[in-house]
C-alpha positions as CSV (number, residue, x, y, z in Angstrom):
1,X,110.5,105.4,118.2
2,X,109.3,109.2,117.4
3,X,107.5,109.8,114.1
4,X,107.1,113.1,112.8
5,X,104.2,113.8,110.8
6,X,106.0,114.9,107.8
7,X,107.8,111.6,108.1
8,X,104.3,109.6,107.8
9,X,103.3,111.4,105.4
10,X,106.2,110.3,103.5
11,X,106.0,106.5,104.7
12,X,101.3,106.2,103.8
13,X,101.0,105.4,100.9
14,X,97.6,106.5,101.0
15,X,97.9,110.4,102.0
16,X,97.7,111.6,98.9
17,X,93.7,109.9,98.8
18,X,92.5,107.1,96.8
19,X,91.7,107.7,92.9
20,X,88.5,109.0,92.7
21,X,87.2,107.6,89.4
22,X,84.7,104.7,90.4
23,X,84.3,103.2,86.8
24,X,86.8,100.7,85.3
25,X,86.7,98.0,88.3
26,X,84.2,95.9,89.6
27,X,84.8,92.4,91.7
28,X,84.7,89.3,89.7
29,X,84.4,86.9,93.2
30,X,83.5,87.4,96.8
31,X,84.9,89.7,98.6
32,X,87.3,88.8,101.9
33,X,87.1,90.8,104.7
34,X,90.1,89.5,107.1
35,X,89.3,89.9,111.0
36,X,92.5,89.7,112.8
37,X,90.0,88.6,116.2
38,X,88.1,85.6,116.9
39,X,85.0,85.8,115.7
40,X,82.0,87.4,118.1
41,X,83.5,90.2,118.8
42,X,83.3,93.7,118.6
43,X,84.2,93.9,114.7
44,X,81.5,91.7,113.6
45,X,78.4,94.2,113.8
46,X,79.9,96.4,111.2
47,X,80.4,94.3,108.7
48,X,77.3,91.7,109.6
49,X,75.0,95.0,109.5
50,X,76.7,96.4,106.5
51,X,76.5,93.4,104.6
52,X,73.4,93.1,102.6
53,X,74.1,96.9,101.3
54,X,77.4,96.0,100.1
55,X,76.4,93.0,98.6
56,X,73.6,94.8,96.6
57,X,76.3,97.2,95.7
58,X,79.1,95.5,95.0
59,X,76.9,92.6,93.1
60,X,79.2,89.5,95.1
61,X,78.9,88.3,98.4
62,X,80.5,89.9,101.4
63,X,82.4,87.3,103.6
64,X,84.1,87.3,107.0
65,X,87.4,85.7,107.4
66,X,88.1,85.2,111.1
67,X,92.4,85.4,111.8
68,X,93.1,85.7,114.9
69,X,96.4,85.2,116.8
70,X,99.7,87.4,117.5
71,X,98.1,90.4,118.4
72,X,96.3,90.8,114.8
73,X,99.8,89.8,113.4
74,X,98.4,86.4,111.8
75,X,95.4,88.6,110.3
76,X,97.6,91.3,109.0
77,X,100.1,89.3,107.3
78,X,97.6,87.1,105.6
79,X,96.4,90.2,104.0
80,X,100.1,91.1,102.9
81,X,99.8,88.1,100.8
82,X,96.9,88.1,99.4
83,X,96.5,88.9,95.7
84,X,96.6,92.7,94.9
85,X,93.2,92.6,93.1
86,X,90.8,94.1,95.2
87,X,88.8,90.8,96.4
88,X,90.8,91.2,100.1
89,X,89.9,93.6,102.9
90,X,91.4,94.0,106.4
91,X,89.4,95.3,109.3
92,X,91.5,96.9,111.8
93,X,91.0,99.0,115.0
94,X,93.4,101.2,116.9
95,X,95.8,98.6,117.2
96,X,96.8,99.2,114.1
97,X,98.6,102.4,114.7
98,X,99.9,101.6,117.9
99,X,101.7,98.1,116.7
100,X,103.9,100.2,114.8
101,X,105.7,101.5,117.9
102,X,104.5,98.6,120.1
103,X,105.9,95.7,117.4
104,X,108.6,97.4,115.4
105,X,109.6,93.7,114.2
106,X,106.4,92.6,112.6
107,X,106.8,91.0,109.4
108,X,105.5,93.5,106.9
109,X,105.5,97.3,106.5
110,X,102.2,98.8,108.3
111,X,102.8,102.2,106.4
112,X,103.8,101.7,103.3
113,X,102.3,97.8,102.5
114,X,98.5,99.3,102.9
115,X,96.3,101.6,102.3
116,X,93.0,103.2,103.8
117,X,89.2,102.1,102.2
118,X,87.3,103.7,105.0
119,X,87.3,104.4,108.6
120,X,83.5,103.4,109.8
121,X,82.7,103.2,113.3
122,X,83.9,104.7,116.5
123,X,82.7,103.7,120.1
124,X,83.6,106.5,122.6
125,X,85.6,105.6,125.6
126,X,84.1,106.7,129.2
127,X,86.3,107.6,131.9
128,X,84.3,105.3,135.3
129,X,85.0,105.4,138.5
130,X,84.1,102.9,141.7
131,X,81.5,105.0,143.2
132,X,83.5,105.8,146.6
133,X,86.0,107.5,144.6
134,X,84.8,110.5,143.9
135,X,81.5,112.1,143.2
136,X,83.3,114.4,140.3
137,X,85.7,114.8,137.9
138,X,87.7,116.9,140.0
139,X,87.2,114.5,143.3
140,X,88.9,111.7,141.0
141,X,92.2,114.3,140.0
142,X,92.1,115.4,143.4
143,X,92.5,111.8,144.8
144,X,95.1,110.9,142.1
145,X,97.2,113.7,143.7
146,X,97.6,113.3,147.1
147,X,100.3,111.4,148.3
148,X,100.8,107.3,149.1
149,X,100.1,104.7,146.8
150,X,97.6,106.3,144.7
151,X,94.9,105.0,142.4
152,X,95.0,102.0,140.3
153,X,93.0,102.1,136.2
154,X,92.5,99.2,134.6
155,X,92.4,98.4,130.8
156,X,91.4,95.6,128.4
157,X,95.3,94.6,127.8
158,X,98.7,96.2,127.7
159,X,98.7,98.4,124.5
160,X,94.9,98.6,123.9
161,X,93.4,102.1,123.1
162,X,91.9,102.5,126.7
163,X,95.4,101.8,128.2
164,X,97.4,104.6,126.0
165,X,94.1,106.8,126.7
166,X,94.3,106.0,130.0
167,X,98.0,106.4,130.6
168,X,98.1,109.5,128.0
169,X,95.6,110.9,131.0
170,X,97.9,110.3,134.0
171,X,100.4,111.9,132.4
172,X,98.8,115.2,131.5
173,X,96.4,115.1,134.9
174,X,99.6,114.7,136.9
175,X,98.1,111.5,138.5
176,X,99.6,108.9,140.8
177,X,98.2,106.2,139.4
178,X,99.9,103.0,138.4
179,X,98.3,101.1,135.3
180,X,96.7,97.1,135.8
181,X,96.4,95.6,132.7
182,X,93.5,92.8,132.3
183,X,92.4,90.2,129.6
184,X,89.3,91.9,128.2
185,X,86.7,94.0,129.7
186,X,84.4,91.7,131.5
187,X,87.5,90.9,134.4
188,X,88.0,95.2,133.8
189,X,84.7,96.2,134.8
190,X,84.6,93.4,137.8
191,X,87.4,94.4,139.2
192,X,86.3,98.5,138.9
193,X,82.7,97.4,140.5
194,X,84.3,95.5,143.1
195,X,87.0,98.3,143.7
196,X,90.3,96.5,143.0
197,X,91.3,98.9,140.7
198,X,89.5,103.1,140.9
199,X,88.8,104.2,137.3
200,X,89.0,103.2,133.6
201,X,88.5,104.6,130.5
202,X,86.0,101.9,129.2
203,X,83.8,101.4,125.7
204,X,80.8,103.1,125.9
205,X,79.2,99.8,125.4
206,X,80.8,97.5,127.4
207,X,79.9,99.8,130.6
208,X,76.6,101.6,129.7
209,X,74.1,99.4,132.0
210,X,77.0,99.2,135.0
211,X,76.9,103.0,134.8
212,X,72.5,103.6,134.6
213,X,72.5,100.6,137.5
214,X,75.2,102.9,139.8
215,X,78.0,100.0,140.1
216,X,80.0,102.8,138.1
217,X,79.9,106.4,138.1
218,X,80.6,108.5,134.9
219,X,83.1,111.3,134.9
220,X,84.1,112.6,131.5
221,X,83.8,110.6,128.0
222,X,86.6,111.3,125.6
223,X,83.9,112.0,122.0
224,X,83.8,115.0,120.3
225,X,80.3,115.8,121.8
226,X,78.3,114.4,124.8
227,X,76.5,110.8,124.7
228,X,72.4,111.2,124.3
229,X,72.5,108.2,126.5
230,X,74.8,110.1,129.3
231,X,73.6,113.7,128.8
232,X,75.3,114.9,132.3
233,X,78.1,113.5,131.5
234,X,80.9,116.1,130.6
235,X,83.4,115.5,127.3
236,X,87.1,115.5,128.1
237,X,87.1,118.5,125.7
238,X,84.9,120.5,128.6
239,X,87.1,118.9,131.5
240,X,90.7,120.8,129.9
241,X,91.9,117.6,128.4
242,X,90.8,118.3,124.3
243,X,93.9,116.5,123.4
244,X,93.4,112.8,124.9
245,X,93.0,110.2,122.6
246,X,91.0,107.0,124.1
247,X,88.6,105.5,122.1
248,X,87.8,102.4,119.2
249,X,87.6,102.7,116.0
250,X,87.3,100.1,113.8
251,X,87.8,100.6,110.2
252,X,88.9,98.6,106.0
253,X,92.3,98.6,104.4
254,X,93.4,97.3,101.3
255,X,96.8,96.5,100.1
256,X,98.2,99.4,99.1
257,X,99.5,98.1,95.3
258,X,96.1,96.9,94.8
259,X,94.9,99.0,91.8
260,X,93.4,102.8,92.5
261,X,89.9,101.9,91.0
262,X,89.4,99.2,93.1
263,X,90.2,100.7,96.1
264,X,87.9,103.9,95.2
265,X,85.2,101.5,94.1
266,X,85.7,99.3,97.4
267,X,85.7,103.3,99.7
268,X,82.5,104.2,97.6
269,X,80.8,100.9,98.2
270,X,81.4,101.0,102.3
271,X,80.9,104.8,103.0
272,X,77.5,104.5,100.6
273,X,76.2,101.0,102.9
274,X,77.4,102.6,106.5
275,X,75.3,105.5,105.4
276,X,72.6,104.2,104.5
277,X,69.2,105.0,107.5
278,X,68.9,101.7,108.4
279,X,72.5,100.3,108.7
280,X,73.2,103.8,110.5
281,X,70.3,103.3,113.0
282,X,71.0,99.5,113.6
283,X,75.1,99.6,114.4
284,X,73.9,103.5,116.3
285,X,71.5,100.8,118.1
286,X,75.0,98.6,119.1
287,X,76.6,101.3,120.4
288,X,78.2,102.8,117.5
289,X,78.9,106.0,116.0
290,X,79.1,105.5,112.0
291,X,81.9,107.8,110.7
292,X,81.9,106.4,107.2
293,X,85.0,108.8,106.5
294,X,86.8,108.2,102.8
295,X,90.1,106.9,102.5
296,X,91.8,110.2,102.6
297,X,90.2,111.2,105.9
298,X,91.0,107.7,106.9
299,X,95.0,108.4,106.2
300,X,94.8,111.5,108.2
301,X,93.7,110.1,111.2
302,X,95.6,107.1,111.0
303,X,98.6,109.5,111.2
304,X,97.1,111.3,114.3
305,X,96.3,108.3,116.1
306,X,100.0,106.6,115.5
307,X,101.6,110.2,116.3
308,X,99.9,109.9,119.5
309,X,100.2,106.8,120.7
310,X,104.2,106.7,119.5
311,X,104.6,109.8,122.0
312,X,102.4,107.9,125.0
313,X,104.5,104.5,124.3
314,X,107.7,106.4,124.8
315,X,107.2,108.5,127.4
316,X,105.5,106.2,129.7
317,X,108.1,103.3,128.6
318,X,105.7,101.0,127.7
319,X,106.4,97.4,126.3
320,X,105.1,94.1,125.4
321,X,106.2,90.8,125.7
């Protein structure tokens, strides 16, 4: 499936940006916020560490709803169905915009039955290597290139953001590299220290300590600007590859028929908590970067991000079961 960019601009409801009046709405009962995982994972921190600010804000509690199953399916639709009046939030990551090429079947309309609140945190993705390798960036292409088997990268699952950055990678590097596809990150990263498969592009979180204790070495890290934490390590920007797309993003959609006040009360609510010093410093403090970017900015990248990962998914022919 190939999407054009005028053609999702046509299909978001949300492009055109959220109202921008704030006055007329405010909640009258707790507000749901749908996790399409189990709970304890990555999702958690930004709401958890949010909540108190929203709470004060939006003067009724802030609850997590924990969905999990059918690849954020179960969360999603239970969303679709809840009442339009503002009381029922879904967090989603990058999965989001790749289910709609990955799951064409799913049982509601990603672009036209929702639309953005807010786009909060990302987590940069690093591209790791075993140690023996290569010492550099251009040891790693070099070694992708010459002929016989090749490498092997890893990623947390077919169809997770690391795989499409990863495979996005290969394709524009000109690698031999053939793609092994784990449950999680924990078996990832074992299988990368113990050399079963050669690199990754891995959450900055998930791989920090592995990299400072030298089971992993640190080639490039696909942010806009280089991590404090890894100042030696280069940006894909600086390596010649601006345009690959591997990170995680987690960010709050509404339905898209609930009313226009609620939804810009809801986006006012979340960018004003996420910005706040300390909820900044304390998800920055989890590994975080806090984006807190509006609905509108929230649209436009949810159309780069499905854009990109449509062309990946069909060039590289990649399916799920």
């Amino acid at each position: 499936m190939r999407f054009s960019r005028r053609s999702l601009a046509l299909a978001l409801p949300f492009l055109g940006g959220a109202a921008r009046a704030q006055g007329g709405w405010s909640p009258s009962q707790p507000i749901r916020v749908i996790i399409p995982f189990t709970a304890g994972g990555a999702m958690d921190p930004v709401v958890r560490l949010a909540q108190a600010a929203l709470q004060a804000d939006l003067g009724q509690a802030v609850v997590m709803d924990y969905r999990p199953g059918g690849a954020t399916v179960v969360g999603t639709q239970e969303t679709a169905r809840a009442p339009a009046d503002g009381h029922t939030l879904l967090m989603v990551a990058n999965s989001f915009a790749a289910n709609i090429t990955l799951r064409p079947s799913m049982p509601y309309n990603s672009l036209r039955d929702f639309a953005p609140i807010c786009m909060a945190t990302v987590a940069a993705h690093v591209l790791v290597v075993h140690p023996s390798v290569a010492r550099d960036f251009a040891g790693l292409v070099a070694a992708g290139k010459r002929a016989g088997d090749g490498l092997s990268f890893g990623s947390y699952g077919i169809g997770t953001s690391n795989h499409l950055g990863g495979q996005q990678f290969v394709a524009a590097a000109g690698l031999n590299a053939i793609h092994v596809p784990y449950n999680g990150n924990a078996p990832a990263n074992n299988d990368l220290m113990g050399n079963r498969i050669q690199f990754m592009f891995a959450t900055k979180p998930d791989v920090l300590q592995m990299i400072q204790g030298g089971q992993m070495r640190a080639l490039g890290i696909s942010a806009t600007e280089r991590a404090p934490e890894l100042p030696d390590v280069p940006t894909m920007a600086e390596l010649g590859y601006p345009l690959v797309l591997s990170d995680s993003w987690f960010g709050l959609l509404a339905r898209a028929d609930v009313p226009s006040p609620a939804r810009a009360r809801l986006e006012a609510a979340w960018v004003k908590a996420l910005t706040q010093p300390e909820v900044r410093a304390r998800l920055e403090a989890v590994g975080y970067t806090v984006l807190a970017h509006g609905a509108e900015r929230f649209g436009t990248e949810i159309t780069r991000y499905t854009q990109t990962y449509a062309d990946v998914i069909r060039q590289a022919n990649i399916r799920v079961e």
